[in-house]
ChimeraX commands (.cxc) that place a marker at each C-alpha (Angstrom):
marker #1 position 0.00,0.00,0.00 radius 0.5
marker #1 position 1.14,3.77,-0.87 radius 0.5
marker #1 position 1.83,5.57,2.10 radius 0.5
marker #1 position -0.24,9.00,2.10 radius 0.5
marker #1 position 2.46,11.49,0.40 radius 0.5
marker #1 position 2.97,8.76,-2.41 radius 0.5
marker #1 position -0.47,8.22,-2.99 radius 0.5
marker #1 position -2.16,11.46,-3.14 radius 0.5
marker #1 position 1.05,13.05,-5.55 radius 0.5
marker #1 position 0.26,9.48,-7.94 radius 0.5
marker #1 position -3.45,10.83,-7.95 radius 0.5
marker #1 position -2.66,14.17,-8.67 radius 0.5
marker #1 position -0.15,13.43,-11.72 radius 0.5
marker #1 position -2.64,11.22,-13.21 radius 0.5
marker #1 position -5.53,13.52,-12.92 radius 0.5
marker #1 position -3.00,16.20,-14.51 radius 0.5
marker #1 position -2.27,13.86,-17.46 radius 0.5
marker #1 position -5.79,12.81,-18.34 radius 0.5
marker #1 position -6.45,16.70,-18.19 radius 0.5
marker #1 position -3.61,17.60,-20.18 radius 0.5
marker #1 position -4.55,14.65,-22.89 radius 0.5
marker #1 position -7.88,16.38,-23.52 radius 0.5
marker #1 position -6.32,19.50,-24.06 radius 0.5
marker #1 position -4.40,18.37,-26.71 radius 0.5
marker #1 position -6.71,16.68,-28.47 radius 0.5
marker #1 position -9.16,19.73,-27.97 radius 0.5
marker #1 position -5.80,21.45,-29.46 radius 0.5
marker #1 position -5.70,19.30,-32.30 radius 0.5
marker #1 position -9.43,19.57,-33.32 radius 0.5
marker #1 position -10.24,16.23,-32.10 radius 0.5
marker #1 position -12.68,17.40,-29.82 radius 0.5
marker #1 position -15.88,19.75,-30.53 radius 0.5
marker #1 position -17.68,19.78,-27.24 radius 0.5
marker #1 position -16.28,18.66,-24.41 radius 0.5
marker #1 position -16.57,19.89,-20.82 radius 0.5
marker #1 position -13.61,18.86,-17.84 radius 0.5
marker #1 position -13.00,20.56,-14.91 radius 0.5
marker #1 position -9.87,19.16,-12.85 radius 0.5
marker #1 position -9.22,19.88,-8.91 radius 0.5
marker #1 position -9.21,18.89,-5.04 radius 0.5
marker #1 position -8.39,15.00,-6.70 radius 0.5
marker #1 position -11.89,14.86,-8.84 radius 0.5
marker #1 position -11.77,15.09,-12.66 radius 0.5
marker #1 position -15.17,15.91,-14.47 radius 0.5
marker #1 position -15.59,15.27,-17.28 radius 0.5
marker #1 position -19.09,16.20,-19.50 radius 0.5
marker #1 position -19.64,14.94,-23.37 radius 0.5
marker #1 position -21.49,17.26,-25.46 radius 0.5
marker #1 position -24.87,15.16,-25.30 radius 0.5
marker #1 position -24.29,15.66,-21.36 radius 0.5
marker #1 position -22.83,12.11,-20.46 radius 0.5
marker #1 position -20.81,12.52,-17.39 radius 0.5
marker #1 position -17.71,10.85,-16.43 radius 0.5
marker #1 position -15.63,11.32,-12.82 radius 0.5
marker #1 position -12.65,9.91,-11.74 radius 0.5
marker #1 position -12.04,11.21,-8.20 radius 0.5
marker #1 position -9.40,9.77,-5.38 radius 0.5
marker #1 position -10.77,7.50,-2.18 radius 0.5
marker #1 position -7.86,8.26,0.05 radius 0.5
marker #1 position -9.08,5.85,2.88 radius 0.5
marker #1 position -8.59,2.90,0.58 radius 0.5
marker #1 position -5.33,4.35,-1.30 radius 0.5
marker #1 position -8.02,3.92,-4.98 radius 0.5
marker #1 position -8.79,5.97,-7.50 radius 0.5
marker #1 position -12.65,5.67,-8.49 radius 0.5
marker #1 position -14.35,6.07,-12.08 radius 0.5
marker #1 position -18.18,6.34,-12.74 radius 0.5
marker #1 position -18.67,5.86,-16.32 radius 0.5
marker #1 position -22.06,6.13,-17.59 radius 0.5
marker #1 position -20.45,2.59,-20.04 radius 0.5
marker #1 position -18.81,0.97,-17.71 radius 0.5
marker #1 position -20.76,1.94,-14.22 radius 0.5
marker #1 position -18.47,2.51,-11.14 radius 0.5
marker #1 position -14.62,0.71,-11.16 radius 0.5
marker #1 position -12.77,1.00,-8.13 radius 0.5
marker #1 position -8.35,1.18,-9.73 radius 0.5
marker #1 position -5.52,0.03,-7.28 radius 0.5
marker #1 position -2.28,1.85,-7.86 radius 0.5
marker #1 position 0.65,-1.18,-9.46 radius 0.5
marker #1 position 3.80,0.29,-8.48 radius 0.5
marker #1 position 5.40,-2.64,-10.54 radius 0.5
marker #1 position 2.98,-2.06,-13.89 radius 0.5
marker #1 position 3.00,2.21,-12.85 radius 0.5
marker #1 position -1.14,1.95,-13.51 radius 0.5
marker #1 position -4.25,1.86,-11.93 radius 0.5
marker #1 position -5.45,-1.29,-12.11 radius 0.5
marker #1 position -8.80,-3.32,-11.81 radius 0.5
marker #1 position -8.26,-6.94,-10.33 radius 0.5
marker #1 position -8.94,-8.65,-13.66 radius 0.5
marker #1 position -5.80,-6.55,-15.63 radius 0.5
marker #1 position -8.07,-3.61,-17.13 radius 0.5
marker #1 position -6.30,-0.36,-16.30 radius 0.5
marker #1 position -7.87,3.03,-15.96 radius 0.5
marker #1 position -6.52,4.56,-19.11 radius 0.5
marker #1 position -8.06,1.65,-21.24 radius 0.5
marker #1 position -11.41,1.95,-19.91 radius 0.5
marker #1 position -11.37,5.80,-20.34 radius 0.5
marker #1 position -10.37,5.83,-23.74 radius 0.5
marker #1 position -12.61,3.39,-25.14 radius 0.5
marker #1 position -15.61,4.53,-22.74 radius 0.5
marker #1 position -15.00,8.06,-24.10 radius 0.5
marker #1 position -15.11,6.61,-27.61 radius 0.5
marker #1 position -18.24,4.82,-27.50 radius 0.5
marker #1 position -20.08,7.50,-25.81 radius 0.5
marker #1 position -18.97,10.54,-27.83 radius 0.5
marker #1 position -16.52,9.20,-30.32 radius 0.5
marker #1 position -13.79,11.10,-28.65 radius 0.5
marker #1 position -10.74,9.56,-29.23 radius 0.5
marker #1 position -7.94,10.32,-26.84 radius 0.5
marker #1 position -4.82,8.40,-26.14 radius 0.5
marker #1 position -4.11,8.30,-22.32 radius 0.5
marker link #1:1,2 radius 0.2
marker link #1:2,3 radius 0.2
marker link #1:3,4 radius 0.2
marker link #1:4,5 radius 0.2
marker link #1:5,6 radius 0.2
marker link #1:6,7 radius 0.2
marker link #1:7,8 radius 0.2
marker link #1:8,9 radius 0.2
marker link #1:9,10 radius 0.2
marker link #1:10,11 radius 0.2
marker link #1:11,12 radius 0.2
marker link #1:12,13 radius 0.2
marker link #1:13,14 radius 0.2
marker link #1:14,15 radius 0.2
marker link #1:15,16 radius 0.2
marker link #1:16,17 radius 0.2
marker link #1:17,18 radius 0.2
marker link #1:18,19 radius 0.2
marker link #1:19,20 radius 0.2
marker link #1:20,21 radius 0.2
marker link #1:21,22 radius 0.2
marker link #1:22,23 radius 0.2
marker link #1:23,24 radius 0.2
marker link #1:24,25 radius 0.2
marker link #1:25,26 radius 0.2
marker link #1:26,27 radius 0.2
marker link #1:27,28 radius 0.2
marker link #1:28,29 radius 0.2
marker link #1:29,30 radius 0.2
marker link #1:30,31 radius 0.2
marker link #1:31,32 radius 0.2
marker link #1:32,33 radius 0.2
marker link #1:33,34 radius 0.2
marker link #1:34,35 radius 0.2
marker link #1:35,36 radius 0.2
marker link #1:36,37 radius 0.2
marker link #1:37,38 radius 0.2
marker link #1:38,39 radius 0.2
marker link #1:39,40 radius 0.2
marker link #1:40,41 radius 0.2
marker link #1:41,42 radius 0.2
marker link #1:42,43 radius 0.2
marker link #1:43,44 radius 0.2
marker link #1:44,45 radius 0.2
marker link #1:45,46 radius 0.2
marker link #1:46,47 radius 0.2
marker link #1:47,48 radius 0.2
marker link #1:48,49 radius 0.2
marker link #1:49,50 radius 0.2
marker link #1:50,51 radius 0.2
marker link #1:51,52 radius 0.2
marker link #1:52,53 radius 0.2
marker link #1:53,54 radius 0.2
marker link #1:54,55 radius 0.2
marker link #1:55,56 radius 0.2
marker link #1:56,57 radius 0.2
marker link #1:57,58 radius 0.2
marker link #1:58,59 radius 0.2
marker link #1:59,60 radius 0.2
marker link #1:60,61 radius 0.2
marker link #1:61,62 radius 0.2
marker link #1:62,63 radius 0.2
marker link #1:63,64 radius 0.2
marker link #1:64,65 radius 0.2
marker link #1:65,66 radius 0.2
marker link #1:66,67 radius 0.2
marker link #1:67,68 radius 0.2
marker link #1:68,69 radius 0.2
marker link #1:69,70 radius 0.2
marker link #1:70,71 radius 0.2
marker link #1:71,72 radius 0.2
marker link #1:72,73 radius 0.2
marker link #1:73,74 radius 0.2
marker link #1:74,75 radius 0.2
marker link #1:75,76 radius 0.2
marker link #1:76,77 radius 0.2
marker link #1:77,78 radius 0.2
marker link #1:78,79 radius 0.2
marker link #1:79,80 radius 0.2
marker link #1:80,81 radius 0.2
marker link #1:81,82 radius 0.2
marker link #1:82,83 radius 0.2
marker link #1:83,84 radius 0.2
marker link #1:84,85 radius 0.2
marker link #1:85,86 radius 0.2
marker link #1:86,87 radius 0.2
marker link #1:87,88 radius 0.2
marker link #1:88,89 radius 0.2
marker link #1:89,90 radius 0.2
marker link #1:90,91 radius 0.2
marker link #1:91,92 radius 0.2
marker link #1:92,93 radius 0.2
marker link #1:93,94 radius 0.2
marker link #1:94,95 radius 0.2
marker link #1:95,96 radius 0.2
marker link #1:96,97 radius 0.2
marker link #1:97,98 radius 0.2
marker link #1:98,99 radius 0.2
marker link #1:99,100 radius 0.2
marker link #1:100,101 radius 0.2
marker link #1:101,102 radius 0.2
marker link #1:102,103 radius 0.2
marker link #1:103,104 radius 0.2
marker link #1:104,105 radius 0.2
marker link #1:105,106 radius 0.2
marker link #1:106,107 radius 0.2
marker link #1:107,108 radius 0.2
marker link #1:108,109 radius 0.2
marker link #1:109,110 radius 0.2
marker link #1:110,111 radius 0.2
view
């Protein structure tokens, strides 16, 4: 398990990254409407037909937390070894994101 300093700078750089991913492909022109708002370890995140994604931090268990209006509400470890949130079963956070954002409003970023 992370201890506290680890865990809440790991949150914070991914949070950062997914942010910083959608501003470049809103950059690009890969994105026409698109909503995120990033802070205090939750990152919004609103399609243009008003789908809502959030990926926020759950200190007490050391996870970071998606609810996807695809893929419901997934509940990522931190792999030091892989350097990814993980589910149990392998899935990581950045592979669910991606294709969840594709399906629901054929945004294509690469986390």
């Amino acid at each position: 398990m992370l201890d506290d300093a680890h865990y809440h700078a790991i949150v914070a750089a991914t949070l950062v990254h997914i942010s910083d991913q959608l501003e470049q492909a809103y950059d690009d022109g890969d994105l026409d409407e698109l909503d995120y708002d990033e802070g205090a370890g939750i990152l919004s995140i609103i399609t243009a037909s008003g789908r809502t994604f959030i990926i926020s931090r759950h200190a007490p268990s050391n996870q970071l937390w998606l609810a996807s209006p695809i893929s419901g509400g997934l509940h990522f470890e931190y792999h030091t070894d892989k350097a990814c949130w993980c589910l149990p079963d392998g899935r990581t956070l950045n592979q669910i994101l991606a294709v969840d954002l594709e399906k629901t409003a054929k945004i294509h970023v690469v986390l």
